[in-house]
C-alpha positions as CSV (number, residue, x, y, z in Angstrom):
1,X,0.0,0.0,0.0
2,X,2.8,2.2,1.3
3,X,4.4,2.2,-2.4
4,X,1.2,3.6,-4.0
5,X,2.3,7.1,-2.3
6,X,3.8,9.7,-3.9
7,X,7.4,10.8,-2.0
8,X,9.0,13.5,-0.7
9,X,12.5,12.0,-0.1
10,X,14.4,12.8,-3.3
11,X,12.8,16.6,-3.3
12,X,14.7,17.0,0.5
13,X,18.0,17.8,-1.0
14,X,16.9,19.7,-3.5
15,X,17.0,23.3,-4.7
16,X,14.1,25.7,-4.5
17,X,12.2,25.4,-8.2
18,X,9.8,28.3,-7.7
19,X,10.8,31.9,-8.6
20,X,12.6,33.9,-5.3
21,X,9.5,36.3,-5.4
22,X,7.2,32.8,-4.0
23,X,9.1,33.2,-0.4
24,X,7.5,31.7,2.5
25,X,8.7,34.8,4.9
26,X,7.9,35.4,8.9
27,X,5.0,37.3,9.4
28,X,5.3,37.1,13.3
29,X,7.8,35.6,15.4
30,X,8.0,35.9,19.2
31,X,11.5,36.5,19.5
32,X,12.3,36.6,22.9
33,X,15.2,35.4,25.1
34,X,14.3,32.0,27.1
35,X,11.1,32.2,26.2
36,X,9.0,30.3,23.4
37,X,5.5,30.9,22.2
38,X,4.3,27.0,21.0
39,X,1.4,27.6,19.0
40,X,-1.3,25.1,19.7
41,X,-3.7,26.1,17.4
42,X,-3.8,28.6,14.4
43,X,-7.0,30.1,12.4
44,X,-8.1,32.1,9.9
45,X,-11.7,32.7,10.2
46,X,-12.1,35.7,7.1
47,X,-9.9,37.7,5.0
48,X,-7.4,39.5,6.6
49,X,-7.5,38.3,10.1
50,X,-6.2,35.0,11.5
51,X,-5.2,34.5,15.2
52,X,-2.8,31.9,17.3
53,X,-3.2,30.5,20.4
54,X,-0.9,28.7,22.8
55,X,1.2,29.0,25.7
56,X,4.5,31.2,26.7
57,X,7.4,29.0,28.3
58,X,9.9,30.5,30.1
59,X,12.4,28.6,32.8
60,X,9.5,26.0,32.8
61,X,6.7,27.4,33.4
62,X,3.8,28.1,31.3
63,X,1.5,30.8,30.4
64,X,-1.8,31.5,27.9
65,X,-0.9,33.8,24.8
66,X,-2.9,34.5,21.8
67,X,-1.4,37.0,18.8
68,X,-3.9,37.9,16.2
69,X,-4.1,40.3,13.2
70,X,-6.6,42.2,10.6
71,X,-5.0,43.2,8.1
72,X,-3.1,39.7,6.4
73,X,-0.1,39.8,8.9
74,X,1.4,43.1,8.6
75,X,0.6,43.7,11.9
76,X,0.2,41.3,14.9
77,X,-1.4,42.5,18.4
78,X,-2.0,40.1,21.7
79,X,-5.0,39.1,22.9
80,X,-5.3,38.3,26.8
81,X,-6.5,34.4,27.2
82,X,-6.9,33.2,31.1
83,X,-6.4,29.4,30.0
84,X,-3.6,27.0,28.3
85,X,-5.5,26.8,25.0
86,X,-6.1,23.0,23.3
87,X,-7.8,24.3,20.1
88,X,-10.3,26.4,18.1
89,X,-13.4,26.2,16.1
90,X,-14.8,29.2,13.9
91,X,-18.2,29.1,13.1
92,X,-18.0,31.9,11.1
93,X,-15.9,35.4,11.2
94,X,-16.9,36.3,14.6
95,X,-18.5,33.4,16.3
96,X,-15.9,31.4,18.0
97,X,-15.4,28.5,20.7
98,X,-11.6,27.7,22.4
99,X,-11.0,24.4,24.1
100,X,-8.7,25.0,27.1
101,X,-7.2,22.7,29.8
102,X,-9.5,23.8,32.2
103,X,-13.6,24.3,29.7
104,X,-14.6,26.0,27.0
105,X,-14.9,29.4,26.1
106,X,-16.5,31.3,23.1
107,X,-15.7,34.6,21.3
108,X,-18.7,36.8,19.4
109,X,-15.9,39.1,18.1
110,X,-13.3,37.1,16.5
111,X,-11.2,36.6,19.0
112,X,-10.5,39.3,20.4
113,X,-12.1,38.9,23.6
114,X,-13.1,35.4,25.4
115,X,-15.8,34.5,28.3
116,X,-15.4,31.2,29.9
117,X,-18.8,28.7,29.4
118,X,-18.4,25.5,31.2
119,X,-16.0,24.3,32.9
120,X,-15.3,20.8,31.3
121,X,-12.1,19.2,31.2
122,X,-10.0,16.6,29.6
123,X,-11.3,18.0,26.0
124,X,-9.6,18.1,22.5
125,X,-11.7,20.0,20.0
126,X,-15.1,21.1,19.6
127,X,-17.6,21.2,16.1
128,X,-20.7,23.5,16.1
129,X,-23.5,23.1,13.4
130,X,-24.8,26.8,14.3
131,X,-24.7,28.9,17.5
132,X,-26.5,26.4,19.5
133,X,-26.0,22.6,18.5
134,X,-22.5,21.4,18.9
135,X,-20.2,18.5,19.7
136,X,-17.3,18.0,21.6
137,X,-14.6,15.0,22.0
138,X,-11.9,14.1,24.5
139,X,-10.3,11.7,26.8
140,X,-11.8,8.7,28.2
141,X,-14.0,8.4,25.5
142,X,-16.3,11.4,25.5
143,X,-18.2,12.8,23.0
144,X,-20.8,15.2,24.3
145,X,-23.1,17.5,23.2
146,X,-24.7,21.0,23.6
147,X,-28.3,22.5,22.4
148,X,-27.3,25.9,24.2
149,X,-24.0,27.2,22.8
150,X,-21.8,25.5,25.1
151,X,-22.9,26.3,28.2
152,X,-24.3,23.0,29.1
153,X,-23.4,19.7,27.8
154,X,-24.1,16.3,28.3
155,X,-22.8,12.6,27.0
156,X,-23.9,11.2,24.1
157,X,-25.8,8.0,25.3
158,X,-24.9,5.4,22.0
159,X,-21.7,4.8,21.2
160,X,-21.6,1.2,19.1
161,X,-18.5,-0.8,18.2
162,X,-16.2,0.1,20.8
163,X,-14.7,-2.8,22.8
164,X,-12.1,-1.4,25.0
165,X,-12.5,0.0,28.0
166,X,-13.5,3.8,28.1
167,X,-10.5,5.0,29.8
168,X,-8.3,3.6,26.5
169,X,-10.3,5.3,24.1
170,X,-9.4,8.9,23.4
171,X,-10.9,10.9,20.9
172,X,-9.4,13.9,19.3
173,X,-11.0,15.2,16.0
174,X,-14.8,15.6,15.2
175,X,-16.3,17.1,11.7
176,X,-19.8,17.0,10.2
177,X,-19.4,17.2,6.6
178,X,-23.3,17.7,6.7
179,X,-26.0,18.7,9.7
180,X,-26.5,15.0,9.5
181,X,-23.5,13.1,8.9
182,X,-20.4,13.4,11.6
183,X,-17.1,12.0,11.5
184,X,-15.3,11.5,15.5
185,X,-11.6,10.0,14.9
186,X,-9.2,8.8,18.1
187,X,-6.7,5.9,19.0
188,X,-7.3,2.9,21.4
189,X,-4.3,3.8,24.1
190,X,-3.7,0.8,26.5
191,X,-3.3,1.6,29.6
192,X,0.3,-0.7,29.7
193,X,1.6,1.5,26.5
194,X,5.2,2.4,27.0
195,X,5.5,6.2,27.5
196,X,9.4,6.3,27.0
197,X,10.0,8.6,23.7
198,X,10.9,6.7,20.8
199,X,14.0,8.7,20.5
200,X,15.1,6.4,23.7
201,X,13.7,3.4,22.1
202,X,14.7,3.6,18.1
203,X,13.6,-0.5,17.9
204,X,10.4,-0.1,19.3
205,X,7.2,-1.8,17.3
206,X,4.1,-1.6,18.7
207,X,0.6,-2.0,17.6
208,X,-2.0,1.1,18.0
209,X,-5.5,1.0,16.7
210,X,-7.3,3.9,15.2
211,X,-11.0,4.7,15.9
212,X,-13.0,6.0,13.5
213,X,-16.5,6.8,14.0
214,X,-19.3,7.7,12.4
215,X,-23.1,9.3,13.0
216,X,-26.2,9.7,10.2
217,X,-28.4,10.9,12.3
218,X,-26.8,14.5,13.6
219,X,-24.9,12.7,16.5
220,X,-28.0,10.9,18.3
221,X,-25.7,7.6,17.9
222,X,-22.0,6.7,16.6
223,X,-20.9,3.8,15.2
224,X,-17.5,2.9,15.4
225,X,-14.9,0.6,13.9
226,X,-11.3,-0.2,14.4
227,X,-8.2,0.1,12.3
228,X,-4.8,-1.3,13.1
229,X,-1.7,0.8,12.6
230,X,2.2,0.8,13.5
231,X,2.1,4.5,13.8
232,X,0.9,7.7,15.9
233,X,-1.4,9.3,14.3
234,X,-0.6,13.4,15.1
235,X,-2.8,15.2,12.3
236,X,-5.9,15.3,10.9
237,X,-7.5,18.1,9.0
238,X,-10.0,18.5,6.0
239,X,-8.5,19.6,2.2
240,X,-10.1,19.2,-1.1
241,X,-13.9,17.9,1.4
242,X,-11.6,15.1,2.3
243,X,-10.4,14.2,5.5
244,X,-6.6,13.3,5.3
245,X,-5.0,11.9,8.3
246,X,-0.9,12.7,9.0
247,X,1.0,9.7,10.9
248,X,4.6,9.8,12.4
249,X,6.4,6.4,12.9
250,X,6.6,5.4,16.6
251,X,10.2,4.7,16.0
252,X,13.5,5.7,14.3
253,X,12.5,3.0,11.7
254,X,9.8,3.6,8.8
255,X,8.1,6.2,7.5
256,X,6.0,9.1,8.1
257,X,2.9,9.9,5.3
258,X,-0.5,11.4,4.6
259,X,-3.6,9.1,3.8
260,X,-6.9,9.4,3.1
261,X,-9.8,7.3,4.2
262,X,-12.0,5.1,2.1
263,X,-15.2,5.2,3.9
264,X,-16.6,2.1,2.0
265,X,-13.8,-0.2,3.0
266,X,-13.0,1.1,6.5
267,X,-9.3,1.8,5.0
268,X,-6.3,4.4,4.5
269,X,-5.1,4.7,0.8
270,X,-1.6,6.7,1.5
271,X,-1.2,9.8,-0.6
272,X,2.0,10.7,0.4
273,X,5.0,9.7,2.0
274,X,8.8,10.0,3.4
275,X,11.2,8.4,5.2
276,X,13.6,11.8,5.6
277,X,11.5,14.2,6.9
278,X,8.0,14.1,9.2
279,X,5.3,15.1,7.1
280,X,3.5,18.0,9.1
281,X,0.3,18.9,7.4
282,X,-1.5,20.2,3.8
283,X,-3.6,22.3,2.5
284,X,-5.1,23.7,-0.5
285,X,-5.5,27.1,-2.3
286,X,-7.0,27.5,-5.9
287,X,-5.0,24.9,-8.0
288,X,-2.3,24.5,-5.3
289,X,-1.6,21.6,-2.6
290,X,1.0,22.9,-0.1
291,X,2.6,20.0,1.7
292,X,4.8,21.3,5.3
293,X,7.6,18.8,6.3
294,X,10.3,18.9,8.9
295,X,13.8,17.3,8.4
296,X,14.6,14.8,10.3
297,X,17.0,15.0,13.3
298,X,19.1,11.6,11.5
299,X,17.0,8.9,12.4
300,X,15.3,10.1,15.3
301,X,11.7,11.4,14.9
302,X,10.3,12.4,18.5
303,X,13.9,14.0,19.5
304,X,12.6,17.3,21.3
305,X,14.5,19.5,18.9
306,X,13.0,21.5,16.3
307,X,14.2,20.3,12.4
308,X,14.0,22.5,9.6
309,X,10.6,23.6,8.3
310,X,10.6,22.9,4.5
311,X,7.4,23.2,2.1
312,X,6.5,21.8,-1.1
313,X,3.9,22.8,-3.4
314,X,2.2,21.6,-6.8
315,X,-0.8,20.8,-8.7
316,X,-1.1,16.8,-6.8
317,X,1.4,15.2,-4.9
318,X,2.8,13.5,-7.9
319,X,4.4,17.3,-9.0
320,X,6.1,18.7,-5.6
321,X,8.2,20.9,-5.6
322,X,10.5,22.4,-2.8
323,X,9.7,26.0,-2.2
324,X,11.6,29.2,-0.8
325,X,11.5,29.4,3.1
326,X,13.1,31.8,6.1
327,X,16.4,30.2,6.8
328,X,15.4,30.7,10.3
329,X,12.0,28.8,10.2
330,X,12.3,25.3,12.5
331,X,9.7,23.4,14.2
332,X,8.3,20.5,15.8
333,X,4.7,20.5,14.8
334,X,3.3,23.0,11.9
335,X,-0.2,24.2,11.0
336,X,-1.5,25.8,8.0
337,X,-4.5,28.4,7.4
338,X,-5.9,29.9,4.4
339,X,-8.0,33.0,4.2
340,X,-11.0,33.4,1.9
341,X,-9.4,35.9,-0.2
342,X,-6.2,33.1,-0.7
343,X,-3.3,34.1,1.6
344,X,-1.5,31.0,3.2
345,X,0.2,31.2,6.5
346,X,1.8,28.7,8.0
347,X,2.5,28.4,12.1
348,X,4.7,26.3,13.8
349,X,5.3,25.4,17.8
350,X,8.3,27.5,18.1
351,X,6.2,31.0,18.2
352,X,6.6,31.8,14.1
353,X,4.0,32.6,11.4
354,X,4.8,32.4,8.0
355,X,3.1,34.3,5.4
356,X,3.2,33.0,1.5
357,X,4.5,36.1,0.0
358,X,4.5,36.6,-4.6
């Protein structure tokens, strides 16, 4: 299956084919001595503005930051947030929910200002149908729901298929392609899993299963099935009305790579894939797929030092080519956004923004 994929590996070494005017520059970049701004989540919600949330470290300690601009980049202003942020959801423009370590909160302006709604924990993201019906997954197997906004919810009583026990099931993605049909994604995590990084452990092999569930009936039930992988999943995220899903080896061995699933067959079909680099995340604008890889620290892959951001671009994956990007730009873990009017920007967990510039 794996050789189906297109790859990334010979491109890694190779020099930038675009023209120097398409430059993936820094837009933002908190700069500052001893301190790092990893951004958790990154949005843009209408054209123009886009806003990043995460957490300050400094000497070890952690603190809620959110930058945000209005005007594509040029200029970037905080925003005061009381709680580590998880993630975001934009309804629309101004309509907004955050998941943070410690509930919810929602926005009516953007982002610009934030009121706490319920105080649930253990959450990963939230997915609202309009200002009142929405869905939320998390740890030990929740999914819940809320008919008020957010300010109440509740558990969703029938969820078929799963067969380990609740505390094992962790669910981190949620998307309803329609008001009827929903999509929850999350990984069985045995309780007995080692939790040494892999970097310490460049033999391991181990066997995860993915959950992937599914509602028809605007999340009343979820069915669920299982699919065996020898990988962490670490990404998901919709392009082209698909979802593709972004795994990183749990070793120093094998590969990391982009797949899409076939509903029909309960499958992956890889799209993508490289054994030099992990393969961050895609997206789409107009004609263009944008793929965001970092290079690989040898044969490591979970090594806590940032590699070197690199991005490709083409019509499919088939025709990538490596682009221009800040000599300075490293990360861990990068997220693209693209705004209605067709800027890309592309944020990483060491406190940079990256603006496509022509």
């Amino acid at each position: 299956m794996i050789q189906c994929a297109a790859r990334l590996a010979l491109l890694l070494s190779a020099p930038a084919l675009l023209s120097a005017a398409d430059r993936w520059r820094i837009s933002f970049f908190h700069d500052k001595p001893r301190e790092t701004f990893d951004i958790a989540d990154f949005q843009c919600p209408a054209a123009g503005r886009c806003i990043a949330v995460g957490a300050l470290e400094h000497d070890e300690k952690f603190s809620p930051h959110a930058v945000i601009t209005a005007d594509s980049g040029a200029h970037w202003t905080s925003v005061a947030i009381s709680e580590i942020p998880v993630s975001l959801f934009f309804l629309n423009a101004d309509t907004a929910w955050m998941v943070a370590e410690k509930g919810i909160w929602q926005s009516h302006d953007g982002g610009q200002n934030w009121k706490k709604l319920s105080p649930e924990r253990e959450l990963q993201r939230v997915y609202f149908l309009d200002e009142n019906r929405g869905f939320a997954v998390g740890d030990e197997q929740k999914i819940l729901q809320t008919t008020n906004g957010g300010l109440k919810w509740t558990a969703v009583g029938s969820l078929q298929g799963l067969t380990s026990q609740p505390a094992e099931n962790a669910f981190s993605w949620i998307f309803f392609p329609s008001p009827t049909h929903g999509i929850a994604i999350g990984e069985i995590e045995p309780s007995n899993a080692s939790r040494v990084p892999a970097w310490l452990e460049p033999k391991r092999h181990h066997s995860r299963w993915l959950l992937l569930g599914r509602t028809t009936d605007a999340g009343v039930s979820w069915k669920f099935s299982r699919l065996q992988r020898d990988d962490d999943l670490v990404n998901v995220g919709v392009v082209k009305q698909a979802l593709w899903f972004f795994f990183q080896p749990a070793g120093a061995e094998g590969q990391s790579e982009i797949a899409r699933c076939d509903w029909d067959k309960d499958a992956l079909v890889p799209l993508l894939s490289d054994s030099q680099a992990i393969i961050a995340d895609s997206a789409r604008s107009g004609e263009t797929t944008f793929v965001a890889a970092i290079s690989r620290q040898g044969r490591l892959m979970d090594v806590p030092i940032p590699g070197k951001l690199r991005v490709f671009s083409g019509p499919d994956f088939d025709r990538m080519a490596p682009m221009d990007v800040d000599y300075r730009a490293v990360a861990m873990r990068a997220h693209f956004a693209v705004t209605s009017d067709g800027n890309a920007f592309l944020a990483t967990d060491t406190g940079m923004i990256l603006k496509l510039t022509h």
